[in-house]
N, C-alpha and C positions, 0 to 999 in steps of 0.2 A: 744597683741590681734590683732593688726593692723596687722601685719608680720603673725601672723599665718592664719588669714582670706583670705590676699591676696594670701598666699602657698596653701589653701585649694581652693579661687576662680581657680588661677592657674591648680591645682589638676582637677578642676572637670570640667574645658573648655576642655582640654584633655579626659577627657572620653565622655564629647557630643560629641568632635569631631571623637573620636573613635567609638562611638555607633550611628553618621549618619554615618560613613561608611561603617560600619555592615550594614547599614540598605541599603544602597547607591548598595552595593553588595548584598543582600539578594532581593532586587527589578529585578537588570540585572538579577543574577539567575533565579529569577523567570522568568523574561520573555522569557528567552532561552531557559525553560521547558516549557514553553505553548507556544512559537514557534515550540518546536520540538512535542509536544502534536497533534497541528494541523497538522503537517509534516505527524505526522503519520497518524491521521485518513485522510488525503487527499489520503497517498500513498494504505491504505486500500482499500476507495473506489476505486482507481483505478484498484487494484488488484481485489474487486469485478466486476468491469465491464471489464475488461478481460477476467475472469473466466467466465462472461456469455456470452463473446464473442466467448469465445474456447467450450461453450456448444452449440451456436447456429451452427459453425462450425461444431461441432459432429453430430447434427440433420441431417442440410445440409447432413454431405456425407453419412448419414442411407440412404434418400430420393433419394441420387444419387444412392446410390448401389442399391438400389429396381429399381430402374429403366433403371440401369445399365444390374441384373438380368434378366427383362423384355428383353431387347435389344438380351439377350444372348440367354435366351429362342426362342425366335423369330428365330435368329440367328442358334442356331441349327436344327429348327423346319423348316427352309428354306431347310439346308440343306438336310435333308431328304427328302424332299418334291423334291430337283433338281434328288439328284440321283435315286428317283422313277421317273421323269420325262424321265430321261437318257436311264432309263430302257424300260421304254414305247417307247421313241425315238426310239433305239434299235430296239426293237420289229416292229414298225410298220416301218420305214424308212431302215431296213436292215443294220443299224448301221452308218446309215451318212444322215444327210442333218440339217437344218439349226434349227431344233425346238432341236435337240441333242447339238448345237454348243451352244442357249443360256441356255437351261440349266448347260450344264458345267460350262456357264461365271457365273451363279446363284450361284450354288455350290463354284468357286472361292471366290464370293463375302460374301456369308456365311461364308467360312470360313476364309475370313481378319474381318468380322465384329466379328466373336468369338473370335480369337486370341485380336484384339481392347477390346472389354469389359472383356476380361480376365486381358489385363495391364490394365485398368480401376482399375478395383477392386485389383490388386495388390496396385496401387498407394493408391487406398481410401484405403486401411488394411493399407497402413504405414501410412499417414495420419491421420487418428483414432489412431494408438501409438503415433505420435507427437504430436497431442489434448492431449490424455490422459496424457500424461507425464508433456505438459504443466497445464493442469487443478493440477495436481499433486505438481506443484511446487507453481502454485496460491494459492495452499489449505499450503503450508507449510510458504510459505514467509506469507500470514495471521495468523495465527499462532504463526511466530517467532513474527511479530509486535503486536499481543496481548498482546504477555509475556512480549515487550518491556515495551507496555503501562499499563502494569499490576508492572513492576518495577520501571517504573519512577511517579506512582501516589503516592507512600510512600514517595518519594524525594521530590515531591512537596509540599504535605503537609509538612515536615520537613520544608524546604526553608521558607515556610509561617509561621512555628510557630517561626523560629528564625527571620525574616522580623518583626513580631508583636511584639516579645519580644526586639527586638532593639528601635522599637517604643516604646516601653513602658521604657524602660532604657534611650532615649534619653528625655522624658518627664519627667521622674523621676528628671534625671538628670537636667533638664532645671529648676523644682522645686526648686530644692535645690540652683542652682546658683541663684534664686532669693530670697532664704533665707539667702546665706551669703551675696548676696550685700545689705539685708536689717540689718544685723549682720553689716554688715563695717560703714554703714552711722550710727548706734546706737553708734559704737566705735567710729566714727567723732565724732558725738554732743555729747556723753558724752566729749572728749576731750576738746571740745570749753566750754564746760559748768565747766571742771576744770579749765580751763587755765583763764575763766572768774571771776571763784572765786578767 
């Protein structure tokens, strides 16, 4: 009885020691998922405020192009304005003197300020596809990291119910090694109580 108590105490310190490490690694696991849990919703919200950054950026250049537009209208609106002045010149100065020389430099200068807000607005059109494309890729990286955190909630809870079931097998476990060291010391004193008969 002695011999077999001690093979079973033996027996059963290996499986506590086997079932804290279960539990030893079910713990690290878990915390590397809810590191990477946080990981994620941090990287989230950055992706959210980016994404409202590349929208505030898209306002911005709506607001430049209206105003860009304006610039051009203007711009054109000048120009008409010099070559009827030209024309008046003409007319009344017999085609030379100095009210004909600044309208032409008018006209000049109308037309670098069109050609100006036409690359304008070229650049805000590509600009507005660079936003949108990044807005586009903000909305997908959110997205993939949803389905992330949509795939690693079922691992967590897993991780947790074998962490709790190690706890409960290392406790089990601890139970019983204290019913066979109470089996061994019964096997002691009965021993002493035959050897004293």
């Amino acid at each position: 009885q002695k011999t077999a108590t001690e093979q079973l105490a033996v027996t059963t310190e290996e499986l506590a020691a086997t079932a804290h490490q279960n539990s030893q690694l079910a713990n690290s696991a878990m915390a590397a998922i809810r590191n990477t849990e946080q990981n994620i919703v941090q990287s989230k919200d950055m992706i959210d405020t980016l994404a409202r950054s590349m929208d505030k950026i898209r306002a911005s250049s709506s607001e430049i192009q209206t105003i860009n537009n304006v610039i051009n209208d203007i711009s054109y609106q000048t120009n008409i304005l010099s070559l009827n002045a030209m024309i008046e010149a003409s007319r009344a100065e017999g085609g030379s003197g100095g009210f004909k020389v600044v309208a032409l430099e008018v006209k000049r200068l109308s037309e670098r300020s069109a050609k100006a807000a036409d690359s304008i607005n070229k650049l805000l059109a590509n600009n507005f596809d660079f936003v949108q494309e990044g807005v586009n890729q903000a909305e997908l990286m959110n997205q993939r990291f949803q389905e992330i955190s949509n795939a690693i909630h079922p691992l967590t809870v897993t991780i947790q119910n074998v962490n709790d079931a190690s706890m409960e097998q290392h406790e089990a476990i601890r139970q019983i090694t204290t019913g066979i060291d109470d089996i061994d010391s019964a096997v002691d004193q009965n021993r002493k109580l035959v050897a004293d008969a």
